[in-house]
N, C-alpha and C positions, 0 to 999 in steps of 0.2 A: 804545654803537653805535646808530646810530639805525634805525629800520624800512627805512631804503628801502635801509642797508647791511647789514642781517642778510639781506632779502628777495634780495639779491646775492649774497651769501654763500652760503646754500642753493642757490641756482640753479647755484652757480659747484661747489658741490660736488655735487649731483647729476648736472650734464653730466659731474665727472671720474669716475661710476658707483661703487658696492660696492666694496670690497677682497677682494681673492683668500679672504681669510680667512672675511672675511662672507659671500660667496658662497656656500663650499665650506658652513658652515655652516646655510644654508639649504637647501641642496640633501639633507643630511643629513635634515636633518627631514623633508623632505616626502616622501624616502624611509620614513621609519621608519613615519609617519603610512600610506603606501601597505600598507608588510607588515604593521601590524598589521591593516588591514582584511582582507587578503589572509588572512593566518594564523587569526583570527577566523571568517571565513566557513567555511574548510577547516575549522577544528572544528567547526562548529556541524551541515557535512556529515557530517564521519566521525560523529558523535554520533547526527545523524538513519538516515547509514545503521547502523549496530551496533543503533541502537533497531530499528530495521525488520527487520534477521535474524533477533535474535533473536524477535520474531513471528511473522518467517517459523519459525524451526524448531521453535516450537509446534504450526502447523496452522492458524493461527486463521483467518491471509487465505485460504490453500487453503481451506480449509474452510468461509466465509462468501461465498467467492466468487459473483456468479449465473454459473450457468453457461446456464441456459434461462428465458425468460421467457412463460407461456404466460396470456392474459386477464386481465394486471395481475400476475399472483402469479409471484413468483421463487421459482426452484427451485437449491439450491446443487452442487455437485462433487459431495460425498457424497449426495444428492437424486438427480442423474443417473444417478451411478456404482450406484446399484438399480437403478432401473427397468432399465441397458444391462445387467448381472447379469443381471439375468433375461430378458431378450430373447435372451439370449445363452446363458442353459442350456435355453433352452426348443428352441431353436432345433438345439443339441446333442443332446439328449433326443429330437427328432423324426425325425432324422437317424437316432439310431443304435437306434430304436425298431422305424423303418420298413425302413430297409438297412442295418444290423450295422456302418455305420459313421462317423465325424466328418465335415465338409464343411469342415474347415479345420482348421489345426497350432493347437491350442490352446497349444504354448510359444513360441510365435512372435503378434507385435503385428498385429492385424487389419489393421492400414493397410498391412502389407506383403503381405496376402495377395490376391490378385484373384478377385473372383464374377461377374462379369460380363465377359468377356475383348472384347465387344465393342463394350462402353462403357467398358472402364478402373474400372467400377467397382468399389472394394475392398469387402471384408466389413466392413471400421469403415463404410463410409459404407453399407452394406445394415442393418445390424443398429442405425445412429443413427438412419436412415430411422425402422426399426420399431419402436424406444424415442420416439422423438418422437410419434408416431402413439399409441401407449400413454399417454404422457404426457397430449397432448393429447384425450385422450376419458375419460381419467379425472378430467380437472380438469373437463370437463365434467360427465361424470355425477354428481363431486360436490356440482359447484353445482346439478344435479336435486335430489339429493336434497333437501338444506336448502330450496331453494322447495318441494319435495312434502313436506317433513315424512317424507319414509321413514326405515324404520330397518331394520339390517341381520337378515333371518332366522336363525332359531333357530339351524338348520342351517350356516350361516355363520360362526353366534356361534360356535358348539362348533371348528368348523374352527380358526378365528381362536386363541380361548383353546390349543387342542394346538399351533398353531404358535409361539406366544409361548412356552409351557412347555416347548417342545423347542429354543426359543434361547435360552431361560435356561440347559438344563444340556445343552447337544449337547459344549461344550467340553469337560466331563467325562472323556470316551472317547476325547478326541485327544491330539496333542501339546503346543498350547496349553497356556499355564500360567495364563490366564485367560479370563472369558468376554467383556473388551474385547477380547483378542487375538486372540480367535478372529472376531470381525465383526471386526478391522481385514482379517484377512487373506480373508475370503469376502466382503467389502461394501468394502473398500477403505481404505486409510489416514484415511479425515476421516471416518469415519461415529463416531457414540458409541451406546449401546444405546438410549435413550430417546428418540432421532429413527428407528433402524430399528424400535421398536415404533411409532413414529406412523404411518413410509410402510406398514408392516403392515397397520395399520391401517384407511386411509385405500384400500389396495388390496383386502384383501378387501371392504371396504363396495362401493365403484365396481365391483368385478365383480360383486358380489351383486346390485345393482342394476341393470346391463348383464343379467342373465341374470333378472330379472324383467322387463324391456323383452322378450327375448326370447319370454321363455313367456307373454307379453302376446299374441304375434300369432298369432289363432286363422281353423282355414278351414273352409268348410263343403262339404259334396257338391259342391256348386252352382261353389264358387268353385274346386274339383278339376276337374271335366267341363271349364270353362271354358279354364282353363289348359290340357288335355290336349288341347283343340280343336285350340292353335293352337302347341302344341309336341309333336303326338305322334311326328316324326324323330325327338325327342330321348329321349322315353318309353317307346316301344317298343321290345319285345324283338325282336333281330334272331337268328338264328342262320344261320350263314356258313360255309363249307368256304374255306380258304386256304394259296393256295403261293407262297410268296415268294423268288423268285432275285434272286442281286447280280449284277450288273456291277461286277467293281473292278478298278484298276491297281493291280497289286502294284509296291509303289514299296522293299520289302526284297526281297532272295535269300533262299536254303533256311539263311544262318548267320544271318541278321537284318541284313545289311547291307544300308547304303544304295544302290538303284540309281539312278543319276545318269539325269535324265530332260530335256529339253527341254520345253517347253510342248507344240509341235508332236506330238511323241514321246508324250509322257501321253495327249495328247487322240484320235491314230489307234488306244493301247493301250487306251483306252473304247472306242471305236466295234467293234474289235474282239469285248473281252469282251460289249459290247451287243448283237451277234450272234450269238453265243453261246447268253448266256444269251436273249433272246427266242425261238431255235430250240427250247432247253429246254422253256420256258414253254407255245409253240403244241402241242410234243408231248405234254406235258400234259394239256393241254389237248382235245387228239381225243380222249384216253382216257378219258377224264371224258365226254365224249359219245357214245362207245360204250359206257356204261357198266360201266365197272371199276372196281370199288371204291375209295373217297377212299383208305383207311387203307391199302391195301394198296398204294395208290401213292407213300404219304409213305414209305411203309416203305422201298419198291424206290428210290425217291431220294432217300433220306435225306442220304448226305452228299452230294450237290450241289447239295441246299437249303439256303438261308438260314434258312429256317423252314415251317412247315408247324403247319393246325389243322384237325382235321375236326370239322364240324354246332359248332362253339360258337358258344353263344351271351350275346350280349353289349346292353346298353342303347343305344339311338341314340347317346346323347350320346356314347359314346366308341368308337366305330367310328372306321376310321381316314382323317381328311380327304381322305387320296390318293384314298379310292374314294366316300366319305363318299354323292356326288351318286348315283352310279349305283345306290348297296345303297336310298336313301330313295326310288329313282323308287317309285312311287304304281303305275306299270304291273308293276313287276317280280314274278315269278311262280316258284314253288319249281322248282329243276332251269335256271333262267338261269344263263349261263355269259359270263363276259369276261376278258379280259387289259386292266387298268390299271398304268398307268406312275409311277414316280415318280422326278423329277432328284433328286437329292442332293446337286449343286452336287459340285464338285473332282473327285474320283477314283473316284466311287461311284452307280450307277441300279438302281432298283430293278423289278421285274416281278413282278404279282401277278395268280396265278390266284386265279378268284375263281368258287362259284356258290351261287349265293343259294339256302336252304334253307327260308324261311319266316319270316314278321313277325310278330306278335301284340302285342297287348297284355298284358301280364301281370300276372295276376293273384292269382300266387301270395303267400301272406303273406311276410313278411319275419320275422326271428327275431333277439331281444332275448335278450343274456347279462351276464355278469356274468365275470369273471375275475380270477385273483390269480398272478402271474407271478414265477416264484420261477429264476430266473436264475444258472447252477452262475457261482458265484466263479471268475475266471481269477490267476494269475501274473504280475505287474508285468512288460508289453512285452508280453504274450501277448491274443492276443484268440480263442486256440483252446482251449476248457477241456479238461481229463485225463479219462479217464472216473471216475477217482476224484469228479474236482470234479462232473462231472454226478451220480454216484450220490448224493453227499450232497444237490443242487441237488432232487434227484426223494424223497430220503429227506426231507429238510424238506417239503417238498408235502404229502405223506399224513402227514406228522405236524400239519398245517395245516386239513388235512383233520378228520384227526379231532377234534380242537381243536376246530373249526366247529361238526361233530356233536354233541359233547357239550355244547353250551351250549344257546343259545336256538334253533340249528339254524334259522333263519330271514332271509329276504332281506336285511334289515337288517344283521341282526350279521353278514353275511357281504358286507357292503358298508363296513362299519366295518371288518375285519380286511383287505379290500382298501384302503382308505386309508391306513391302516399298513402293508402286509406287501409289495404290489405292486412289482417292477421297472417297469412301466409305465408311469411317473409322468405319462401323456399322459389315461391310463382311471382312476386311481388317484384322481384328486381330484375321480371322479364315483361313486366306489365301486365303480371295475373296469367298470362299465356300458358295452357294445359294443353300440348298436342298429342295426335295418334291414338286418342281415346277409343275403344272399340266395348261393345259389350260383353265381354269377357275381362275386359280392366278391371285392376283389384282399386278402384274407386270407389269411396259410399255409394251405395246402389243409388240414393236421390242425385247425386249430381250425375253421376255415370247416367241414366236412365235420360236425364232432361240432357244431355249432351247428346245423345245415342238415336234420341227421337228423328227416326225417318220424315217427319214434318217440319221439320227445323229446316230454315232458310238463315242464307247470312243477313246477319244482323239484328236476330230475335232476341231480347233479354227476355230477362226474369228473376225471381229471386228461389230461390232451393233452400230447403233448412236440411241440417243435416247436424249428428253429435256434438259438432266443432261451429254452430252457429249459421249464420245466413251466408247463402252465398248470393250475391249479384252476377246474373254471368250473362254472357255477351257470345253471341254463335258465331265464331271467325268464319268456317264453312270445312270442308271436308279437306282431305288428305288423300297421301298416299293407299292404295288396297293396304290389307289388313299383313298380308303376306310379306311386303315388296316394304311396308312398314318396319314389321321385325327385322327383315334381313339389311334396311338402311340405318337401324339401331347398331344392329350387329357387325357392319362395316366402320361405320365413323366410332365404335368403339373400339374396334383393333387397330386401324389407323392413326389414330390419335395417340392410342396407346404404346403405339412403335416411334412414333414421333415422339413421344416426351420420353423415352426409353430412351432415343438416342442425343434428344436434348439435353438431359441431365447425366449424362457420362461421366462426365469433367467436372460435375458439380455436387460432390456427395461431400457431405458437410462434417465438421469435426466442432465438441462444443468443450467448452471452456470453462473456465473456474467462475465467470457471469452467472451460469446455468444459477446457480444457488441460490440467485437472490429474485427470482423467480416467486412469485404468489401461486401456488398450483391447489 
C-alpha cells in the first residue's frame, strides 16, 4: 500500500471514531485512575486525622497551646490555667474573709455567671481582666530582676522551699492516688509538677521583688505636712450625729406579693412616701435644736429609721458623698444642723439628718497586731458551725496558744505559726500581721476593740472570738498617728501605682487560641 493510501486509510478510519468496545474501555480506566487518587487521598486524611487524636488524647496540643502572649514570651493553657487559679481563690478567700461569703456559684462556669449586670460583664471576663494584669507585671518584674541582678530574699526563700515541700506531699491526706493527680485536679488537666514548680517559682520571685519596689518608697515629715496641706477633707477626723429615713414604694403586700404598679402610679407612691418621710426628718430635726438628746432620739424612732449614728467618728475620705460637701465646708462649726437628700433612682430617697460634732486632725497612734485564726470546722452545705464545732475551734486556740508560750515565745515564732496555722490566708502570708488599726476601722468590733485597747503593751496576747472564729492575737505595738497613717496609705498607693503604670507599658498582653482549653 502505498503512503498516500495508508494516510487514507487512517483518516477514513478515524472520521468512523472508537468502537463501542474501545470506548467503554477507556472510560473504565480513567475512571479507576480518578478513584484511586480519590481513595488515596481519603487515607492519607483518615491516617493524618487518627494521627492527630491520638495527640490530642495525650494532652500535648492542649497543653503546648499559647494561650497568652505577653513581651515576646508565650505563656501555655496549663501556664494560664495558674495564674486564673489563683486570681480566682484569692478572690474567694477575700470575699469570704471579709463577708462570710462566695461572690459566685463556684460549681457553676464563670461565663455563665454575671458581675457586673450593667455592662454584661461575667465573672470569667472579671477575674481574666485580673489574671492578665498579674501576668502581665510579673513578666515584668522578671525581666527587672535579671537587668538588676536581684535575688529572691531569704524570707521568700524559706516561704518558697515550704511551699514546694507541701506540693510534694499535700496528696498524701487526700483522695488522690498520686501527686500528678492531685495538681491535674487543683491546676488543671495539662499542668505536670516541674512546670507548676517553675510558675512557683518564678511567682514568689516577681512578688518578692514587687514588695521590695514597694518598701522602696520612703517619706519624710516634710513630704506628710505636704500631702495633708492639700488633702486634709480626706484626712481629717470627722465626727458626725446621723439620721437617715427612706422614701420607698412598697412594690410587695404583707404576703410578699407582687403589686402591680404603673409608672405613673410608682412615681405619685414616692412623692408621697417623700413627704412623709421629709415631715419625719424636719421633726427631727427641731428637736435636735432644742436640744434633746441624739441617742435618746434614735432610740424613740428607732423603727421608722433607716438608720441612725450618734458623735461617730469617721475619716474624710469615707464620709458619705451625699453630704460629703456640706460636713468638709471649712465654715462648718460643732452643733450645725441640716437635712441633705439623696435620689436613689427607681423606688427609693433618702433624707439625712445631719449635725456636725467637730473636725480634727488626728493624732492618735494607730495599733499594729499580729493574729492566727482558727476557724470552728462546719458540715458539708452548712456554713453555721454547732457549738460543738466552735468549742473545739476555741479549744485548738489555747492549745496554739500555749504551744507559742512554750517555745521561743517571741514575735517571730508567732508569725511562723501564723503562716501555718491561720484561716486567714489574706494576713497569714504576712505572718497574721494587721496594721494601722484605729477605732474607727471597719474591723469586727472584738478584734478592733482588743487591738485598740489603750492598756495594751507590746507583746500582750489573747484570744478574741468573733463570727469567723477565734482569733489568737499578738500586740506588735503602735504606729504611725491616725492622720500621717492615711496619707502613707494614700502615697505608697499612687506611687506604686505609677510605677507599675510605667512597668507594664511594653508588656500588655495578647491571648491565643490556648485561651480555650482553659477550666473557668
Amino acid at each position: 500500500m502505498s503512503a498516500s493510501n495508508e494516510k487514507k486509510t487512517r483518516q477514513t478510519s478515524d472520521s468512523q471514531g472508537l468502537s463501542e468496545r474501545e470506548r467503554k474501555r477507556q472510560q473504565e480506566a480513567k475512571e479507576a485512575r480518578r478513584s484511586s487518587i480519590l481513595y488515596g487521598t481519603i487515607g492519607a486524611i483518615c491516617v493524618l486525622v487518627a494521627a492527630f487524636l491520638v495527640i490530642w488524647n495525650t494532652g500535648l496540643i492542649q497543653r503546648n497551646a499559647t494561650a497568652v502572649t505577653i513581651h515576646g514570651v508565650k505563656y501555655t493553657a496549663a501556664d494560664t490555667q495558674y495564674y486564673f487559679n489563683t486570681t480566682r481563690l484569692g478572690i474567694l478567700n477575700f470575699y469570704y474573709s471579709n463577708l462570710g461569703m462566695l461572690p459566685f456559684d463556684t460549681s457553676t462556669s464563670t461565663k455563665d455567671q454575671v458581675y457586673d449586670s450593667s455592662s454584661g460583664q461575667t465573672w470569667y471576663d472579671y477575674l481574666m481582666e485580673q489574671t492578665l494584669n498579674t501576668m502581665s507585671l510579673y513578666a515584668s518584674a522578671l525581666d527587672k530582676v535579671q537587668e538588676e541582678g536581684y535575688t529572691i530574699s531569704e524570707s521568700s526563700q524559706e516561704e518558697l522551699d515550704a511551699a514546694l515541700a507541701s506540693l510534694d506531699t499535700a496528696w498524701e491526706s487526700t483522695t488522690y492516688t498520686s501527686r500528678d493527680a492531685y495538681i491535674r485536679a487543683n491546676y488543671g488537666p495539662y499542668m505536670t509538677y516541674d512546670r507548676l514548680v517553675d510558675l512557683y517559682s518564678d511567682a514568689y520571685l516577681a512578688q518578692d521583688y514587687l514588695n521590695h519596689v514597694q518598701d522602696s518608697f520612703t517619706y519624710t515629715d516634710e513630704d506628710y505636712e505636704a500631702y495633708y496641706q492639700e488633702n486634709a477633707d480626706a484626712l481629717d477626723t470627722f465626727t458626725i450625729t446621723q439620721f437617715t429615713l427612706q422614701a420607698k414604694v412598697n412594690t410587695t403586700d404583707e404576703e410578699g406579693n407582687t403589686i402591680e404598679m404603673t409608672d405613673e402610679e410608682k412615681a405619685a407612691a414616692l412623692e408621697e412616701a417623700k413627704t412623709s418621710a421629709k415631715a419625719l426628718a424636719e421633726e427631727i430635726q427641731g428637736k435636735l435644736q432644742a436640744g434633746e438628746d441624739a441617742q435618746t432620739l434614735a432610740d424613740t424612732y428607732d423603727e421608722q429609721l433607716y438608720s441612725s449614728s450618734v458623735s461617730q467618728s469617721q475619716t474624710g475620705s469615707s464620709v458619705n458623698s451625699s453630704y460629703s460637701e456640706w460636713v468638709y465646708d471649712s465654715a462648718r462649726q460643732s452643733g450645725d444642723l441640716t437635712i441633705q437628700e439623696y435620689d436613689a433612682g427607681s423606688d427609693s430617697y433618702y433624707y439625712y439628718v445631719l449635725r456636725f460634732e467637730g473636725r480634727e486632725r488626728d493624732d492618735t497612734p494607730t495599733n499594729d497586731v499580729r493574729h492566727i485564726l482558727i476557724a470552728p470546722e462546719t458540715d458539708e452545705g452548712s456554713t453555721e458551725a454547732t457549738e460543738e464545732q466552735k468549742a473545739a475551734a476555741k479549744a485548738k486556740a489555747e492549745e496554739l496558744l500555749e504551744q507559742w508560750k512554750s517555745g521561743e515565745a517571741t514575735e517571730d515564732s508567732f508569725a511562723a505559726l501564723a503562716e501555718t496555722e491561720s484561716a486567714d490566708t489574706s494576713s497569714a502570708v504576712n505572718g497574721g500581721l494587721i496594721s494601722g488599726i484605729t477605732p474607727t476601722s471597719s474591723y469586727v468590733e472584738s478584734f478592733r476593740d482588743w487591738a485598740v485597747d489603750p492598756a495594751r503593751t507590746a507583746g500582750d496576747t489573747g484570744i478574741v472570738e468573733s463570727d469567723y472564729g477565734y482569733h489568737i492575737m499578738y500586740y506588735v505595738g503602735q504606729g504611725l498617728p491616725v492622720w500621717q497613717s492615711t496619707a502613707q496609705s494614700a502615697l505608697l498607693s499612687q506611687d506604686y501605682s505609677d510605677w507599675k503604670t510605667a512597668a507594664t507599658e511594653d508588656y500588655t498582653p495578647s491571648t491565643g487560641f490556648g485561651l480555650a482549653f482553659l477550666q473557668v
